[in-house]
N, C-alpha and C positions, 0 to 999 in steps of 0.2 A: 645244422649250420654252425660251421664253426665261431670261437668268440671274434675273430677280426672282419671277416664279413657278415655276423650281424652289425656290428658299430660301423660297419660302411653301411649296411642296410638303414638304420637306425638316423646315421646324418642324411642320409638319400629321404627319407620320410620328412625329417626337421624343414630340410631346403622347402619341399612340393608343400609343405603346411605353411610354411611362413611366405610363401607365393600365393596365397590363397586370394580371392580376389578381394577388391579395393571398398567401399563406401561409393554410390552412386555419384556423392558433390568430387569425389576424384575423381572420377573417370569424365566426369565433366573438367574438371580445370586439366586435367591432362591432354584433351583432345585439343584444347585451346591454344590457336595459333603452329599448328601442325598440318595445316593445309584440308584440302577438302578429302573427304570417305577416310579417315583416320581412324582406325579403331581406339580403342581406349587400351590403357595400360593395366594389368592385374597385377604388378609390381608390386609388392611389401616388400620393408627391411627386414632384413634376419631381426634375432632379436640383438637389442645393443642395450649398453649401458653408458653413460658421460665418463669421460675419463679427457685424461691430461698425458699430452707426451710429452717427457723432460727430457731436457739437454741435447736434442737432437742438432744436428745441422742442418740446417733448411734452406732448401733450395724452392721458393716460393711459385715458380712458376712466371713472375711476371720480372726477373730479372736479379733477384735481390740474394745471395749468401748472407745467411746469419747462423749463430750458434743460441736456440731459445726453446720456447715450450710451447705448444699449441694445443688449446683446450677447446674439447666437443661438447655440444649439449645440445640433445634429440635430433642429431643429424645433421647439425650445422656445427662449422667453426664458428668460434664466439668469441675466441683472443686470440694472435697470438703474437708473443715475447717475452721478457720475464714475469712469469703467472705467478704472484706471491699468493693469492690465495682461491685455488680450485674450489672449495667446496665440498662436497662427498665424491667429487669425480675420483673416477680408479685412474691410477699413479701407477704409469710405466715409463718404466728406466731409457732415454734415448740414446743416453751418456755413448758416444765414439758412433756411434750412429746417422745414417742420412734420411729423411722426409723430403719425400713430394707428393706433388701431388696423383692421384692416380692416374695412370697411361693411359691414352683417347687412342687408339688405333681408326682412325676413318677409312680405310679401305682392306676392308675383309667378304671372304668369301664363307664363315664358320656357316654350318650346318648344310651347305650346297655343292662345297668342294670337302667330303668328307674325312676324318680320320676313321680308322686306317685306312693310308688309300694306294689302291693297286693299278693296274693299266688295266682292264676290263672296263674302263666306263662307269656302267652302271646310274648312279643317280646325279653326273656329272650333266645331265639332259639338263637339270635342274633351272643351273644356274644363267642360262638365257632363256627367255622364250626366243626364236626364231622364224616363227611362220610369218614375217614381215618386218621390214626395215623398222617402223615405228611403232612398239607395244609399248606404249607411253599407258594404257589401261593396266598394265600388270602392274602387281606386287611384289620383292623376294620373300616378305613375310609370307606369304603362302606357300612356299617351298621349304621353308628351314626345318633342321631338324633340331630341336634345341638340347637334346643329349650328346648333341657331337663333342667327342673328346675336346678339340679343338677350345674349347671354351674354357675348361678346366684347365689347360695347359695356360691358356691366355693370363688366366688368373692369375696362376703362378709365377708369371711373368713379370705382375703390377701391374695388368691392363682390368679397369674399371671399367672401362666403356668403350664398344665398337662399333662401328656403323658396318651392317650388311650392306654389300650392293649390286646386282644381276654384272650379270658379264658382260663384254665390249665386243659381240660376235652382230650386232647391231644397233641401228645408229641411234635411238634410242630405246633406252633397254626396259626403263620403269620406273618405279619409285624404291630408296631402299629402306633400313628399316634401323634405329637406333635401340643396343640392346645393353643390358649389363652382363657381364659373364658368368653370374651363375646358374649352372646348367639346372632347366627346370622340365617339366612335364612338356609345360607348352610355350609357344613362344608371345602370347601375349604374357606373361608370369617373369618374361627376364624384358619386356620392352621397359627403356627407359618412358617414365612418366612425361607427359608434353614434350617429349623432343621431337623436332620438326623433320618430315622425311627430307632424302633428297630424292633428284631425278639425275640417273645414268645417261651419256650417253657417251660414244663410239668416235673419232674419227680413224683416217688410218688403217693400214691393213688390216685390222680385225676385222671391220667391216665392210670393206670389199668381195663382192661376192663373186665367184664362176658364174654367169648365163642370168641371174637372176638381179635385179635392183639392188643398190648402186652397187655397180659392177668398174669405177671408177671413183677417182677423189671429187672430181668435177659431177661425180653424179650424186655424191654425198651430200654435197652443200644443197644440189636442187633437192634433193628429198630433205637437205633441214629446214629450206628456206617456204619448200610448200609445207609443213606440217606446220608451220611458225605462224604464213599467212592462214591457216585454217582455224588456229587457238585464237588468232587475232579476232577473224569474225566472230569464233565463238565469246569471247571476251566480249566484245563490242554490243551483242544481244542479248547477255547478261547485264547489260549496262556498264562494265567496264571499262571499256573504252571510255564514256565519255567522264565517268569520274578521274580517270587517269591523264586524259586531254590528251592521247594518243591516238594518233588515226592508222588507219589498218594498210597496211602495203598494196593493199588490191587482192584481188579472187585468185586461190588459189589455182595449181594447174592442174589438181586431180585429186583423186582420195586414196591412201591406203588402207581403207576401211579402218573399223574399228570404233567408228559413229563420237560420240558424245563426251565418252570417258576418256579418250587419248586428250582431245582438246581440251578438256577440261584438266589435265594435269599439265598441260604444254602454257594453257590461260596461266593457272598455277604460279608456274616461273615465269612467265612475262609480268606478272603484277608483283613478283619481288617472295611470294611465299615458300615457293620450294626451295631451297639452291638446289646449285646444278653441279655434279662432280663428271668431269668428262676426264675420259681415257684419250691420250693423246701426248706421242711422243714428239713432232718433229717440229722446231721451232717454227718454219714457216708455215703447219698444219694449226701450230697453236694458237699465231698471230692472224691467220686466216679465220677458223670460229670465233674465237674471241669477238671480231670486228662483227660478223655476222649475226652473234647473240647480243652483242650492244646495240646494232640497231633493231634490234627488236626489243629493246631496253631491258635484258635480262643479262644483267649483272654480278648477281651474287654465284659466282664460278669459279671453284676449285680445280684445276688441272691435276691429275694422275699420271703417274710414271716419270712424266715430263723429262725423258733424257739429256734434251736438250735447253731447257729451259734457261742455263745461263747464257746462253746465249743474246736473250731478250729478256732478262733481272732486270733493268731498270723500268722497260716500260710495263712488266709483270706489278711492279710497285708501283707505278705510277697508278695501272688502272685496278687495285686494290685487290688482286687476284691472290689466293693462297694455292701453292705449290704443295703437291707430295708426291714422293721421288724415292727412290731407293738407295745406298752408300754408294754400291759397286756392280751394276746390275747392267751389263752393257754389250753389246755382240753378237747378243740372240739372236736379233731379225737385223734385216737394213735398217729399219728406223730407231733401234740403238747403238749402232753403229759410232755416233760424236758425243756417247754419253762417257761423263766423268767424276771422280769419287769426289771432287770439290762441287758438285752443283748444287747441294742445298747452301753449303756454305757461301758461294756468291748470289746466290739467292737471297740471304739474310744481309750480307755482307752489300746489298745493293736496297737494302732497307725495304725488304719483301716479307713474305709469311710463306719462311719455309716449315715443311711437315714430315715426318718420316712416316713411313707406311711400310704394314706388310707384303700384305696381294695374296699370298701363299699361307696356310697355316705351320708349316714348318718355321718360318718366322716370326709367326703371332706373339710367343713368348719371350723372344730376343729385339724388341724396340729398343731397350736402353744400349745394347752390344751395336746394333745396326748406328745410332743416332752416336754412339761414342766414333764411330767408325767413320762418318759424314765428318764430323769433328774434327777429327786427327787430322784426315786429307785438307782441309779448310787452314788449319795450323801449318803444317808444313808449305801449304802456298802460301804462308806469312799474315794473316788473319789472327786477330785475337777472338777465341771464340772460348772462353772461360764456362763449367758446368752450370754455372747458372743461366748463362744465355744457351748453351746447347738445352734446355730441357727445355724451352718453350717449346721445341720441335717434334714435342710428342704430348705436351700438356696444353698449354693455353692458345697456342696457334692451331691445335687441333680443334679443340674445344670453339674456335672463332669460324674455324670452316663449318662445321656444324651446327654451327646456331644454338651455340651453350656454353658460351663464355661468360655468361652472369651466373652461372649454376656449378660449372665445373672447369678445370683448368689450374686456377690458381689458389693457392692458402692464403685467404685473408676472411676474414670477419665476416658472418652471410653465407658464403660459401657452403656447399653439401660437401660432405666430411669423405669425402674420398681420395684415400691418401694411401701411401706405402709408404710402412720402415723397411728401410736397407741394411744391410750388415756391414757394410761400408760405403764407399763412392759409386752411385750407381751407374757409370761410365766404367768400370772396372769389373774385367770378367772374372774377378773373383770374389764376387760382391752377389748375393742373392737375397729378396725381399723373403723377410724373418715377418710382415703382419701385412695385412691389405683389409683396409675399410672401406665399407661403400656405404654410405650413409650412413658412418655412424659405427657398423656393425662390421664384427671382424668373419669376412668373406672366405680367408684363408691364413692359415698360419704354418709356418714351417713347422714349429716345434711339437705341434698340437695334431696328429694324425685324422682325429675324428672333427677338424677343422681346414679340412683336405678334400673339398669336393670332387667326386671322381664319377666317368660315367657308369652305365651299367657294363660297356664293354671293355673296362678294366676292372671290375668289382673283383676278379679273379687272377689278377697280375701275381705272382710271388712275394715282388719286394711289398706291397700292401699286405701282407701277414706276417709284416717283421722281418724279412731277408732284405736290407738297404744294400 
């Protein structure tokens, strides 16, 4: 073996060791408040040291430009502004430099929609299950493969944290799975610790089918509104209902099989535990579920793609919905058809919680280029959208759709140390993250090669033996 692929070998070992699994009282507070049949997380930090980053400009996450310093200790931030005195923490230079906090991508397909990827198909079967409109009992953690390149690129990106989630080929798809991006063995080893799943689901041509259920939009709604009435009764004889003082719509009109475990994830999100990230492009498809998931008082609802979503920005803000949307992404099918490069931006600009998102892994690592790009078009419609307020759009409004804005998202005090230096404006395509922390611990580094997680299916690349 030669010397550059063993020291890929060698960090490939460091990663699967330092993922080793957890102390049983974690796996206990991790499953806590993550909804029901949650596995536990085997997550460990790499190893880390406390350290202080000086001079940097920080872009906080919750709105705020400053020029200061931010000091870690065992994984958390613990100041930050001007730090006169660290302590033993290691002292790096942030001087002409930008911090934030680490990138939340909430809608990825990593390990189901694979890299390298060909038109053969193949393990693309994955990423829905299909033998029925409602597989509300499935997983995508059971499908991932957690050495997909995809992950390692993400990294490189500045993405700290993604959320897996089944695909929109039905109308509800499962629960997804919140991960860190370093590529490990297994994918309980990159689940983020206690973060809560969500639940997929479909409006919309995706899930319109030929010959088989719902084979219409009007057929969509009755199969969401019988699965909805079926979690109710189930609810209602676990005693929820009457702790919630909700009464149930009445007897469903049928079953799509699948017994105990659908209901019990559908229960899930009607009692407020899961959110819900639905795929759904067309304003009035949006305005439609929407109304239909509130009376079943399932609230906490993320909208996907949403090409049309400025359309309906204010009452989006009104009913506390976060949006994630793509810059320029419009004309593929009919239902993006009235999408436009200003829609997150009147999304925010209408006092909502807009989000950028991949979908694709060719995107995975360009959130900061895509969210500068929503930006610019939001500016020229005459919008002030300065980089401190464009990065909620990929840090703390992320972090709030997923149910981990106490944890992750923004740089302040408490917070877990996941964060990116930039080598300049991280809105600027000549600007590339030089360190990426997750916890504390530096996950990736430009400068540092054997600090470059890579899978096994580039272990043999050229430029990784020194040809850049």
């Amino acid at each position: 073996m030669n010397k550059a692929l063993r020291s890929l070998a060698e960090a490939a070992l460091a990663l699967s060791l330092a993922a080793a699994p957890v102390a049983a009282k974690d796996r206990a507070d991790a499953a806590q408040g993550a909804g029901a049949d949650v596995a536990a997380s085997d997550y460990r930090p790499l190893p880390r040291q406390d350290m202080v980053l000086v001079g940097a400009t920080i872009l906080d996450g919750a709105g705020r430009r400053l020029i200061g310093d931010v000091l870690v200790r065992d994984g958390r931030i613990v100041e930050v502004g001007a730090i006169a005195d660290a302590g033993n923490a290691k002292r790096i230079d942030a001087t002409g430099r930008w911090l934030t906090p680490g990138l939340i991508d909430i809608h990825t397909h990593y390990g189901t929609f694979l890299l390298p990827q060909s038109d053969s198909g193949g393990d693309w079967s994955d990423i829905t299950e299909r033998s029925a409109p409602n597989v509300a009992d499935t997983a995508i953690e059971h499908a991932v493969r957690s050495s997909d390149p995809g992950f390692s690129h993400a990294l490189a990106g500045g993405v700290t944290t993604a959320q897996i989630l089944p695909g929109s080929s039905v109308l509800i798809g499962g629960r997804s799975v919140i991960v860190h991006t370093i590529p490990t063995v297994t994918l309980a080893q990159m689940r983020f610790p206690g973060a809560p799943q969500g639940l997929k689901m479909a409006c919309g041509g995706n899930s319109v089918n030929e010959g088989t259920f719902p084979t219409s939009r009007q057929g969509q709604i009755a199969g969401l509104k019988r699965a909805l009435q079926e979690a109710e009764l189930y609810l209602a004889k676990q005693g929820g209902g009457e702790k919630s003082g909700r009464k149930p719509h009445g007897p469903p009109g049928g079953r799509q099989g699948g017994g105990e475990a659908r209901e019990a994830t559908l229960a899930a999100a009607i009692a407020g535990e899961l959110p819900v990230h639905l795929h759904c492009y067309r304003a009035d498809d949006i305005a439609t579920w929407l109304a239909v998931l509130k009376d079943f008082g399932i609230t906490r609802v993320t909208v996907h793609h949403a090409a049309e979503a400025y359309k309906i920005a204010p009452m989006l803000a009104r009913e506390n919905v976060c949006v994630a949307v793509w810059p320029d992404w419009w004309g593929f099918k009919r239902e993006a058809e009235d999408g436009i490069p200003e829609n997150a931006a009147f999304i925010d600009a209408a006092g909502g919680c807009a989000i950028m998102h991949s979908d694709i892994p060719m995107l995975g690592s360009l959130l900061n280029i895509e969210t500068a790009k929503a930006a610019a078009a939001g500016r020229r419609a005459g919008l002030d959208i300065p980089p401190e307020r464009a990065i909620r759009w990929i840090t703390s409004n992320a972090a709030r759709a997923i149910g981990l804005e106490h944890r992750i998202g923004t740089i302040a005090p408490g917070m877990n140390a996941d964060l990116v230096v930039w080598s300049g404006d991280p809105f600027s395509v000549f600007s590339k993250p030089d360190l990426v922390l997750i916890e504390g611990a530096v996950a990736f580094d430009r400068s540092d090669k054997s600090r470059r997680p890579v899978s096994d299916f580039e272990l043999g690349r050229p430029q990784r033996e020194g040809i850049e």
